[in-house]
Every structure is written in C-alpha cells, then in structure tokens.
Residue frames as a rotation matrix with the C-alpha (Angstrom) as fourth column:
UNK 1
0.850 0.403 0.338 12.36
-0.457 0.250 0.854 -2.49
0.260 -0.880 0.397 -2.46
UNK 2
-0.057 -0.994 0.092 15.59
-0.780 -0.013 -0.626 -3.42
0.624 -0.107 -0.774 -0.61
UNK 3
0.916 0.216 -0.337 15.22
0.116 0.662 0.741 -6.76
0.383 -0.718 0.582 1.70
UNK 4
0.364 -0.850 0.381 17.93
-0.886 -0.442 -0.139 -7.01
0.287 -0.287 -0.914 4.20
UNK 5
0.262 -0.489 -0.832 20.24
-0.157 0.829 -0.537 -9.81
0.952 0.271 0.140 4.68
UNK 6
0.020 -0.454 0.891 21.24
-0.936 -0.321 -0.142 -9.51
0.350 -0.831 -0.432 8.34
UNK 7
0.064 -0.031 0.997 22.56
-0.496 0.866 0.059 -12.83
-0.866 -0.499 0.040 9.84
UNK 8
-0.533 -0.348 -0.771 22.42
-0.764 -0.195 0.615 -13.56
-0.364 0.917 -0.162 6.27
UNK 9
-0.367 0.899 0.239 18.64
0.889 0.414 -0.194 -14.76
-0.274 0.141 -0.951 5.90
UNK 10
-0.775 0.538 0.331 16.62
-0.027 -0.551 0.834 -12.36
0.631 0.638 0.442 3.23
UNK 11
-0.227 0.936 -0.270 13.81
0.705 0.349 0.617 -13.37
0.672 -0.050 -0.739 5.63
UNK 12
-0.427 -0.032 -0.904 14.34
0.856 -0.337 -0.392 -10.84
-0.292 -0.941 0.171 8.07
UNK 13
0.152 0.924 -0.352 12.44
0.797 -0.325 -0.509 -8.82
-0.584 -0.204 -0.786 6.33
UNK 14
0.584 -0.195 0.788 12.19
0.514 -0.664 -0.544 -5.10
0.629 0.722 -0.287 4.36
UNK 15
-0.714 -0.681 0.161 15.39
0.510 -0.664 -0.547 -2.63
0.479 -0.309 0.821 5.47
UNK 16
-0.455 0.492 0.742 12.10
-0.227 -0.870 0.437 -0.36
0.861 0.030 0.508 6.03
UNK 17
0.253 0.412 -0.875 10.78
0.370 0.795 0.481 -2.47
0.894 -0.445 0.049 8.39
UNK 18
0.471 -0.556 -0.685 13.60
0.874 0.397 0.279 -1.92
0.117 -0.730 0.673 10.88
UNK 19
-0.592 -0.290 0.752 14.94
0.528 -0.845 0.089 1.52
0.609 0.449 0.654 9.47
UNK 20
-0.390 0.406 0.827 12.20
0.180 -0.847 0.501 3.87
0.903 0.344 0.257 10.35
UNK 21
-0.946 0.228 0.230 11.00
-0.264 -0.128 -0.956 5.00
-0.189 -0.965 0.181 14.00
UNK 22
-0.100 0.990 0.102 7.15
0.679 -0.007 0.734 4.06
0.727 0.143 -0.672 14.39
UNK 23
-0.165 0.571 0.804 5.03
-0.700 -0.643 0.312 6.40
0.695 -0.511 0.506 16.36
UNK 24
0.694 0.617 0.372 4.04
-0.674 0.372 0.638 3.75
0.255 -0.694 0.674 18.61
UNK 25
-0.475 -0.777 0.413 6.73
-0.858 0.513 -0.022 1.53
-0.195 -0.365 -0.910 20.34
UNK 26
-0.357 0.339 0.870 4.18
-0.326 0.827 -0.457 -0.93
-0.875 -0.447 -0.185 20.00
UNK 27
0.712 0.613 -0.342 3.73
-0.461 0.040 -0.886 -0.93
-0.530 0.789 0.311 16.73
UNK 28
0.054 -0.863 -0.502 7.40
-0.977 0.057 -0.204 -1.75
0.205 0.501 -0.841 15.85
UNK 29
0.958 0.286 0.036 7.55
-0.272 0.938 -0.215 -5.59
-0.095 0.196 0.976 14.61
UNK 30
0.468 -0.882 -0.052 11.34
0.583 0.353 -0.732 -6.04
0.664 0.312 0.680 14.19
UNK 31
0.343 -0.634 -0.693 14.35
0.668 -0.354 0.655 -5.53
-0.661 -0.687 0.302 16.80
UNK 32
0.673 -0.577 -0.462 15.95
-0.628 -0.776 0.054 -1.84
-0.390 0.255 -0.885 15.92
UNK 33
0.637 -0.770 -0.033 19.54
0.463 0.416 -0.782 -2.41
0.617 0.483 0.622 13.89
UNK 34
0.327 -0.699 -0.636 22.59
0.410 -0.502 0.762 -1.73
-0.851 -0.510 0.122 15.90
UNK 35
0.808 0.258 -0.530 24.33
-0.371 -0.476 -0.797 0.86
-0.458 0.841 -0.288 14.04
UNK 36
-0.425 -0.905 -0.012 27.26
-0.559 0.252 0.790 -1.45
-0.712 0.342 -0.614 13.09
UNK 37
0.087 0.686 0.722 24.29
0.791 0.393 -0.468 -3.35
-0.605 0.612 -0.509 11.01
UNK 38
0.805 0.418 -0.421 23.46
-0.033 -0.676 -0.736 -0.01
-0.593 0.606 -0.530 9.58
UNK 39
0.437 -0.674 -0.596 27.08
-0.691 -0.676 0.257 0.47
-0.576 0.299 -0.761 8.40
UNK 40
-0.636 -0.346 0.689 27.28
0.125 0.835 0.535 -2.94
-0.761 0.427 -0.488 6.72
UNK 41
0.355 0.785 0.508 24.12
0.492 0.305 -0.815 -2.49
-0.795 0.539 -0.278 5.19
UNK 42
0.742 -0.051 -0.668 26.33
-0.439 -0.790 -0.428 -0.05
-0.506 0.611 -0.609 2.88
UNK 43
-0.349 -0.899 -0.264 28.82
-0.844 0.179 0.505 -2.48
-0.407 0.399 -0.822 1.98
UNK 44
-0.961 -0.003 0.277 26.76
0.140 0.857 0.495 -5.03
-0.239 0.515 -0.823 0.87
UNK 45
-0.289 0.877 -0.383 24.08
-0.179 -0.443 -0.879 -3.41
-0.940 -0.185 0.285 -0.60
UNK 46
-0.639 0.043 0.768 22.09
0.484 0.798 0.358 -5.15
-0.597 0.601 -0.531 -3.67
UNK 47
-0.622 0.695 -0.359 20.20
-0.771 -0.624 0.129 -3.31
-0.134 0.357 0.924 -6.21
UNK 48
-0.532 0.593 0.604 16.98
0.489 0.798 -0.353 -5.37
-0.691 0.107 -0.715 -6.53
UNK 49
0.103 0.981 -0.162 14.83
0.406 -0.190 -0.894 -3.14
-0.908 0.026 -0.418 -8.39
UNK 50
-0.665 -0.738 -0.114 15.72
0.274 -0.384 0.882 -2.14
-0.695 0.555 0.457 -12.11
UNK 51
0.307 0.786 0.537 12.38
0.945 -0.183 -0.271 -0.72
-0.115 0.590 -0.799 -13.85
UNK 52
0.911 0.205 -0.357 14.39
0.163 -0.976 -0.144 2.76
-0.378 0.073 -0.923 -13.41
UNK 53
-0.139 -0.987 0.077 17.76
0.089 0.065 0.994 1.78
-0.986 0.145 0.079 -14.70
UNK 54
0.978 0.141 0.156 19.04
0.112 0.280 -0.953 2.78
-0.178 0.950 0.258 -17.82
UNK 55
0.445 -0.860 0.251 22.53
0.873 0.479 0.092 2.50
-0.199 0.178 0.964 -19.59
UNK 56
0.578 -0.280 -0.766 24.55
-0.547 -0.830 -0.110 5.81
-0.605 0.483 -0.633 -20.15
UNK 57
0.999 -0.040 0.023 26.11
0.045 0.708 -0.705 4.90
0.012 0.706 0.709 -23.44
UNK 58
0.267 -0.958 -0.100 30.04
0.918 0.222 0.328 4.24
-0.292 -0.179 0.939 -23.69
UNK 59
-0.625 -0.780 -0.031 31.89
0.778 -0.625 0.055 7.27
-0.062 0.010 0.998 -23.71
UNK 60
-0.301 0.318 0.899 29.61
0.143 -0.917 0.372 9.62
0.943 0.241 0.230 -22.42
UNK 61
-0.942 -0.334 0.018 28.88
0.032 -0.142 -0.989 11.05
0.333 -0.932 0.144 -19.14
UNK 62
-0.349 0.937 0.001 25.01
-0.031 -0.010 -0.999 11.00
-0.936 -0.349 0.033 -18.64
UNK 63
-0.660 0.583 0.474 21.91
0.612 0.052 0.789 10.06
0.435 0.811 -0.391 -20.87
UNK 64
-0.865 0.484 0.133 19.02
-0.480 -0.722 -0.498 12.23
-0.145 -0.494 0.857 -20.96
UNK 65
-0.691 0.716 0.105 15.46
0.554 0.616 -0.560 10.86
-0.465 -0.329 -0.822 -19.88
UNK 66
-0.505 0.767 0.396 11.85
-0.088 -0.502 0.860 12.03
0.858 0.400 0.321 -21.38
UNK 67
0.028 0.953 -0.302 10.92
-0.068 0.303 0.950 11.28
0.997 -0.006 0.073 -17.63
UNK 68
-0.051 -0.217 0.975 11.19
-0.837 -0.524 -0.160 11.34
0.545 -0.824 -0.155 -13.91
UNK 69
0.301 0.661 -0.688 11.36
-0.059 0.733 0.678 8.57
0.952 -0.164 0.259 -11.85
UNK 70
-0.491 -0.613 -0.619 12.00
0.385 0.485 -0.786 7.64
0.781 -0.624 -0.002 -8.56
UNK 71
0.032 0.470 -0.882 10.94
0.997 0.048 0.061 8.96
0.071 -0.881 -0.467 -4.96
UNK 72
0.837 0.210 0.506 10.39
0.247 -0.969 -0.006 13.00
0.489 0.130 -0.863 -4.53
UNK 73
0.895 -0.352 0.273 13.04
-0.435 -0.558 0.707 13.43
-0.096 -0.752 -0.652 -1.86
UNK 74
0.445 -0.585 0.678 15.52
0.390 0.808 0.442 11.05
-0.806 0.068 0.588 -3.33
UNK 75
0.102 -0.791 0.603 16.12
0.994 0.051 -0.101 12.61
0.050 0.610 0.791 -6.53
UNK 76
-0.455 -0.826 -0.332 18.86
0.767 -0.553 0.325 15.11
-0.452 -0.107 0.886 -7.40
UNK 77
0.446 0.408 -0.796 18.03
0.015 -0.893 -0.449 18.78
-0.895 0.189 -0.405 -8.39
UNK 78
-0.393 -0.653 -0.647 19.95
-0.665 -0.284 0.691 18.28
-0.635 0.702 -0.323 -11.27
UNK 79
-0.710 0.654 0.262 17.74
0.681 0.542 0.493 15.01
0.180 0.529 -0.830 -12.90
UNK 80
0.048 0.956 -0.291 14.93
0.670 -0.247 -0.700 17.14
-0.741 -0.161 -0.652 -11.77
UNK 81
0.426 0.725 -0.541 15.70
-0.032 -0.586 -0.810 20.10
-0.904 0.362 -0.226 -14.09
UNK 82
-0.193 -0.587 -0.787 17.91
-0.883 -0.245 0.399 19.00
-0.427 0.772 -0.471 -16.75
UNK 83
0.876 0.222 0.429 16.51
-0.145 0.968 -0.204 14.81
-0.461 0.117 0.880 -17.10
UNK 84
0.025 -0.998 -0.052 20.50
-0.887 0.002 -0.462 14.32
0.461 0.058 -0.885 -17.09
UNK 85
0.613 -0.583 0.533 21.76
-0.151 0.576 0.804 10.61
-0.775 -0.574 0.265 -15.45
UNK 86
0.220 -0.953 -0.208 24.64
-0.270 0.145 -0.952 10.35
0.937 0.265 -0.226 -14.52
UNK 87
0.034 -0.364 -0.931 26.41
0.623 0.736 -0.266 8.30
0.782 -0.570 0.252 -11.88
UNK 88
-0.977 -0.176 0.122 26.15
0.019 -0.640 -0.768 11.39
0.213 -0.748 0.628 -9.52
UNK 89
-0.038 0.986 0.160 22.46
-0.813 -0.124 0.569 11.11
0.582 -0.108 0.806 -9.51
UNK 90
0.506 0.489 -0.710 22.30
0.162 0.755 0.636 7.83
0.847 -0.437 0.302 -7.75
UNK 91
-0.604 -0.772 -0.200 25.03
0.554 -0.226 -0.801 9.54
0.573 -0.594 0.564 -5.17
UNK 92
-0.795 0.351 0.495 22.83
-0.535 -0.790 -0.299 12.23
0.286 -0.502 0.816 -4.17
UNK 93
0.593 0.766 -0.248 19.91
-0.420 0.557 0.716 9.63
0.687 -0.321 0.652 -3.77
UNK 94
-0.300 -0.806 -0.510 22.94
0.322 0.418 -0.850 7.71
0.898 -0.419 0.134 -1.44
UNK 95
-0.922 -0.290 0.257 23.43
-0.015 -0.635 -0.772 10.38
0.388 -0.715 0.581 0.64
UNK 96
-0.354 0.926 0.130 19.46
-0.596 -0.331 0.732 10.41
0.721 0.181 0.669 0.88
UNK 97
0.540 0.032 -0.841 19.43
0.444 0.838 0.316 6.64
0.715 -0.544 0.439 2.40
UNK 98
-0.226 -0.650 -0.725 21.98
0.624 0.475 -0.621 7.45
0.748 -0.593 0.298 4.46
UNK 99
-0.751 0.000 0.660 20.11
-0.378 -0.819 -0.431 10.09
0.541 -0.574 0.615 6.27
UNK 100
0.117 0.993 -0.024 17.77
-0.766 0.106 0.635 7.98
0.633 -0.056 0.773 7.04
UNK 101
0.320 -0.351 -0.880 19.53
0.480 0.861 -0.169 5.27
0.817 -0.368 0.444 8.06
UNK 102
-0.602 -0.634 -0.486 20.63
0.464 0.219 -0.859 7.73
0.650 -0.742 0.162 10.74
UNK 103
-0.749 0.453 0.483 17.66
-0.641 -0.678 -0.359 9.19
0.165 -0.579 0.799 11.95
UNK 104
-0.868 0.432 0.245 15.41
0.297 0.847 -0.440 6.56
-0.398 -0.309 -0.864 11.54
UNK 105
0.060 0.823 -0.565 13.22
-0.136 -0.554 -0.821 9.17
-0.989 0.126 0.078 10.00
UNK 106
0.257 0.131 0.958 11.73
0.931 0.232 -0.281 9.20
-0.259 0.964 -0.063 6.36
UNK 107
-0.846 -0.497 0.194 13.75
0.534 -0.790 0.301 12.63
0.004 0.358 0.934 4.38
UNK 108
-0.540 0.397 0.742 10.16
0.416 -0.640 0.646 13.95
0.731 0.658 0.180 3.83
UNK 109
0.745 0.138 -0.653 9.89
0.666 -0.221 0.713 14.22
-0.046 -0.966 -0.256 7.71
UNK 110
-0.117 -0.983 -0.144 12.87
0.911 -0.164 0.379 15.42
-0.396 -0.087 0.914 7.89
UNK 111
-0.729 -0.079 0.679 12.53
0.552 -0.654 0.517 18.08
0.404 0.752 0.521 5.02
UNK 112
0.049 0.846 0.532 9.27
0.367 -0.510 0.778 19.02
0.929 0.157 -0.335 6.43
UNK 113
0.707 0.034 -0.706 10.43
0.701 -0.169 0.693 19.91
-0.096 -0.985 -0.143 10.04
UNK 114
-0.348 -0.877 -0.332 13.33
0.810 -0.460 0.365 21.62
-0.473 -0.142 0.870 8.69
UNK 115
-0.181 0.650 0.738 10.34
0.363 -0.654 0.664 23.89
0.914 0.388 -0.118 6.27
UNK 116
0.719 0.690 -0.084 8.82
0.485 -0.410 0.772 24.36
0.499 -0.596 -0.629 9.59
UNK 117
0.073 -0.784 -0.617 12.10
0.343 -0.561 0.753 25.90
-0.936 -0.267 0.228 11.06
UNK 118
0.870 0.033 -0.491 12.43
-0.005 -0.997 -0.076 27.87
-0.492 0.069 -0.868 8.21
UNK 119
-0.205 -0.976 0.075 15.39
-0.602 0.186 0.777 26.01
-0.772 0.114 -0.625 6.70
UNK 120
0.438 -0.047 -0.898 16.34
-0.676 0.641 -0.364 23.69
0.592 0.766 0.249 3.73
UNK 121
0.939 0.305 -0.160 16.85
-0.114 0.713 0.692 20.48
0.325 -0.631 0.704 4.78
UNK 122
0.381 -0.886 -0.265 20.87
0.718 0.464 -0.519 20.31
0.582 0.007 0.813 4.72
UNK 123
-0.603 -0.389 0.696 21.45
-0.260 -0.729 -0.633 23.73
0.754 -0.563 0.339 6.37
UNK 124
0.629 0.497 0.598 18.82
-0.715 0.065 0.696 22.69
0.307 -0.865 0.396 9.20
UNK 125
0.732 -0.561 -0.386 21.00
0.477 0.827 -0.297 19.47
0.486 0.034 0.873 9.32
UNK 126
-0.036 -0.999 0.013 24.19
0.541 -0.030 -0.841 21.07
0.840 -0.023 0.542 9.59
UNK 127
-0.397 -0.027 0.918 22.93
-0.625 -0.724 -0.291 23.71
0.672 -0.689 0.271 12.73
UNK 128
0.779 0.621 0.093 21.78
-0.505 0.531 0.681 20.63
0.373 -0.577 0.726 14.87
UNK 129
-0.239 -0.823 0.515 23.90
-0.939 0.330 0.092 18.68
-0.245 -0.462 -0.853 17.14
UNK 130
-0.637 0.034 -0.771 24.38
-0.397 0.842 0.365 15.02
0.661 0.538 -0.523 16.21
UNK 131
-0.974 0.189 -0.125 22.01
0.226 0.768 -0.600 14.05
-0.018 -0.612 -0.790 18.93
UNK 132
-0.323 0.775 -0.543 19.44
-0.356 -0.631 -0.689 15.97
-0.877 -0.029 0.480 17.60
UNK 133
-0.139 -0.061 -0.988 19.83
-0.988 -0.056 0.142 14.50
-0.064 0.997 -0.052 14.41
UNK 134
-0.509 -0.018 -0.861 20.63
-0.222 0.969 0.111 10.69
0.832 0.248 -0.497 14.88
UNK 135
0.449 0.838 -0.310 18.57
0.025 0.335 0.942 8.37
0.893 -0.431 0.129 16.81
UNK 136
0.485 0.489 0.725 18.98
-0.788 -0.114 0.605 7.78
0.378 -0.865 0.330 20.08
UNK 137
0.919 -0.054 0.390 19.52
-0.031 0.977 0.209 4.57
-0.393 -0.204 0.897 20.00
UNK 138
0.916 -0.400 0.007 22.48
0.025 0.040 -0.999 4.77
0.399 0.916 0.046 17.91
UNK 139
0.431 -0.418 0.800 24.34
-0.520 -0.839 -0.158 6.55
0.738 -0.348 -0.579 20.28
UNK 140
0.332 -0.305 0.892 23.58
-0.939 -0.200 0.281 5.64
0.093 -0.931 -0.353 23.37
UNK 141
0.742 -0.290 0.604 25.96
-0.089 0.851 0.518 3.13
-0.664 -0.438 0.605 24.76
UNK 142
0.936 -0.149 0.320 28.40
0.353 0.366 -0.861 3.45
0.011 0.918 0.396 22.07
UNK 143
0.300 -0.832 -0.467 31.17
0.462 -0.302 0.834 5.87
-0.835 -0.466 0.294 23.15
UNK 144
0.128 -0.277 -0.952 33.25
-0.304 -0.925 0.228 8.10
-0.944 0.260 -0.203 21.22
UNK 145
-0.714 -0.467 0.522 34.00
0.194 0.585 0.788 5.76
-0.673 0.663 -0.327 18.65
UNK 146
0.053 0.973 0.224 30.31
0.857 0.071 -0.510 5.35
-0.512 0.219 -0.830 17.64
UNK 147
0.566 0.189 -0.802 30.27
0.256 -0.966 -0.047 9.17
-0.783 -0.179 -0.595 17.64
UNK 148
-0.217 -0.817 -0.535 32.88
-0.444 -0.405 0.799 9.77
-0.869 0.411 -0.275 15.44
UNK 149
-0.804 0.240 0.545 31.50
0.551 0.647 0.527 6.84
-0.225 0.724 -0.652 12.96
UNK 150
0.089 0.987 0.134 28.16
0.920 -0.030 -0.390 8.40
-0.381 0.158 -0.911 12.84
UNK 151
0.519 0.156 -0.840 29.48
0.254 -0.967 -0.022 11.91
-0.816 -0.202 -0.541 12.83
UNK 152
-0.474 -0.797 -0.373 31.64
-0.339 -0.226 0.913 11.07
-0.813 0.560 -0.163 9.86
UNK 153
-0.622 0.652 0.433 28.64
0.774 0.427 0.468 9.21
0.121 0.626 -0.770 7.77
UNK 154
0.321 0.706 -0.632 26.59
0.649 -0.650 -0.396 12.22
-0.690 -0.283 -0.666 8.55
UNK 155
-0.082 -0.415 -0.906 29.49
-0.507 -0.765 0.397 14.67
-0.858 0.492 -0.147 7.04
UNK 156
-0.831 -0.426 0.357 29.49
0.083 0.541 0.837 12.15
-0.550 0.726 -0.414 4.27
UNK 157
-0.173 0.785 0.594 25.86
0.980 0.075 0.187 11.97
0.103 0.614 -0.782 3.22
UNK 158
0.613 0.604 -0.510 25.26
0.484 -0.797 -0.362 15.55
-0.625 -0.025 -0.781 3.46
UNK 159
-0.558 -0.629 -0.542 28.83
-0.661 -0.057 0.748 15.92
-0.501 0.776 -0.384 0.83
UNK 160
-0.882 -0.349 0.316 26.80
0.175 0.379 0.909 13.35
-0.437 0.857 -0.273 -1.41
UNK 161
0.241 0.970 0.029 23.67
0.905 -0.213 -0.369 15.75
-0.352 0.115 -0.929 -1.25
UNK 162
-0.512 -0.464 -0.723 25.70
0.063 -0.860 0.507 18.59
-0.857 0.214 0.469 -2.43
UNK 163
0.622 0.641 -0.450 23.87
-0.062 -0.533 -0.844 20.75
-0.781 0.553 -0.291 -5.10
UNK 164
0.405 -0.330 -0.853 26.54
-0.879 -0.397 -0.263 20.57
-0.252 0.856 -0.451 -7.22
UNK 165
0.960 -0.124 0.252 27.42
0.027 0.935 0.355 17.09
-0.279 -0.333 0.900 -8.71
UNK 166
0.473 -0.877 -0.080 30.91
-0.269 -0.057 -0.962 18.41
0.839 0.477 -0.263 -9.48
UNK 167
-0.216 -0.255 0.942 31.56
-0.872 -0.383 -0.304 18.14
0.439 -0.888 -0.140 -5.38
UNK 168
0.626 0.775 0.083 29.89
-0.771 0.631 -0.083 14.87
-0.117 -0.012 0.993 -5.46
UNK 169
-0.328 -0.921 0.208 31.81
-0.679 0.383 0.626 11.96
-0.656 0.064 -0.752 -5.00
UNK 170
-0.150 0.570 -0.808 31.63
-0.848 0.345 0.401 8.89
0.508 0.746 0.432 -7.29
UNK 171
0.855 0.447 0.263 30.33
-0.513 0.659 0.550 5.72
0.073 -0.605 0.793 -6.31
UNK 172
0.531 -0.578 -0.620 33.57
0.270 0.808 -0.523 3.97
0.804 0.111 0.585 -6.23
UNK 173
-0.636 -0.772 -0.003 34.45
0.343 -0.279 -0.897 6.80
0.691 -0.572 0.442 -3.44
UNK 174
0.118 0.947 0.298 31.31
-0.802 -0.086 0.591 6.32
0.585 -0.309 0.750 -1.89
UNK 175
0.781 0.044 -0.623 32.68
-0.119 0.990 -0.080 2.85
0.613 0.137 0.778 -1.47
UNK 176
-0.082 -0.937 0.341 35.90
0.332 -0.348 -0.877 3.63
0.940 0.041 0.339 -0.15
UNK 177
-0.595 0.040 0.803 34.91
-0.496 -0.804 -0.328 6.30
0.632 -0.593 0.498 2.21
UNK 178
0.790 0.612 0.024 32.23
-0.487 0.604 0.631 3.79
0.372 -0.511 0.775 3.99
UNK 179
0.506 -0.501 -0.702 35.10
0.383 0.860 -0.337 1.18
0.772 -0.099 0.627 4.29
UNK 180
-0.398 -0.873 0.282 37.33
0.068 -0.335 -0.940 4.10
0.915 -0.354 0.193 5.84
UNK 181
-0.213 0.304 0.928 34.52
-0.902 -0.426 -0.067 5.20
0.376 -0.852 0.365 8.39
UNK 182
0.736 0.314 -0.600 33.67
-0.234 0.949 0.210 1.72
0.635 -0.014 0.772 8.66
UNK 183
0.127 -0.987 -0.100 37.44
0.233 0.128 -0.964 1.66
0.964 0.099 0.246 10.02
UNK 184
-0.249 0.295 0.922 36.74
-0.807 -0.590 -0.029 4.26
0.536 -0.752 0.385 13.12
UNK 185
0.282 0.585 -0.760 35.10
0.266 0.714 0.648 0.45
0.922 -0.385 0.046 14.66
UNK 186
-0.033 -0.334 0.942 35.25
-0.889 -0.420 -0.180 1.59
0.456 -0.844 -0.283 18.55
C-alpha cells in the first residue's frame, strides 16, 4: 500500500485514492493530482510494504522463488515462468505504475479493453494517440511541454514493460530518466 506525501502530510491519503478515475464524478473523494504531482510521485517514492522482498545474494544476478507473489498485471513474464528475481522484475512492475499513473485506469482495465480490440496490452498502447491513452485531465491546459513530458513517460514505461529484461533498464536508470523527463518542466 503506497500513502502519498503530497504537501508533505502522509494524511492525504492512499496514491489509489487519487490515481484511479471513478465511474461516478461523485464518487471521487480527493482532488485529481496535477500531473507534475504524478511526476514527483516517482522521485520520491517509498517502499512501505516488504512481506514480498527478498535479498538476491552477493554476487549473483537473481534468486529463485518456490512462489508467486504480487498483483496479476504487475508481474513480469519472466518471474511468472522461470520464479527468477532480479532487479528487472520490479522495473517491469514500474513501468506497470506508471501506466496507470497516466491513465488513471487500473492495467487490468486497460489489458482487458485492449483483449477486446484484439490486442496485447502494449501493442494496443502503442496504436493509440496519447489522448486516447492519458487522461484528460493531464493534458488539458498544459501545452506542449506537458505533452512531451507525458509522451516521454509513456515511451518510458512501455521500454520498462519490454518482454525481454535484457532491454529493460535498471532502476538506477529508471531514476535518471524520470529526473531527465522531469526536466522537459513546460
């Protein structure tokens, strides 16, 4: 569970809270995040939850698991059929968040609209214009800048969903690469 810090008061509540579109305008209990929130929320993100952590041991590149854990749409095809972690697994879960964070939509929407079109979820992704994809809200009022920020966290989290985790970046250039698009500020 991820609480967000915004204004820098934990009280404001779960990330999910604010994150996700409701079906009902009226149902939504917390002001929307501008997306310059969203794009902090990646630089100062806290792990809170550690009942799935484990240690890969020193000099080696992934431990293997006797188990699965985590959210269906979150983890990597590679933990799924090999129970490999390895610092690319928590990338490809990354890239996961960060689709959300720009649609506002939970991945197993997502995944399941892109079934119903006949697609996998990253090639439906990639044949959609960014305004089809990200919210609305993101956008509008933002100008090219915006655009170019969003449209470059978009190319990013769909490079740290890449099937292969050789193509995958690591988290230290996960870091990085946020800071750079972070940079783009319009």
């Amino acid at each position: 569970m991820l609480r967000i810090a915004a204004n820098g008061s934990a009280a404001n509540g779960l990330l999910g809270d604010r994150l996700y579109v409701s079906g009902h305008d009226d149902e939504q209990q917390h002001e929307p995040m501008t997306w310059q929130s969203k794009l902090k929320i990646n630089d100062v993100a806290k792990l809170t939850k550690f009942s799935l952590s484990i240690s890969i041991p020193k000099g080696e590149t992934h431990a293997v698991v006797d188990y699965l854990g985590g959210t269906a749409e979150f983890i990597c095809p590679n933990y799924f059929s090999t129970f490999h972690v390895m610092e690319k697994v928590d990338v490809y879960s990354f890239g996961s968040f960060l689709l959300e964070l720009l649609t506002g939509r939970r991945l197993g929407h997502l995944a399941q609209t892109a079934k119903d079109e006949g697609a996998d979820l990253v090639e439906n992704i990639k044949n959609l214009a960014i305004n089809e994809i990200v919210k609305p809200a993101i956008l509008a009022g933002g100008g090219a800048g915006v655009e170019q920020q969003v449209q470059a966290v978009l190319q990013f989290a769909l490079i740290c969903r890449e099937q292969d985790p050789e193509i995958r970046p690591n988290m230290i250039d996960v870091t990085k690469e946020l800071r750079n698009i972070e940079r783009f500020i319009p």
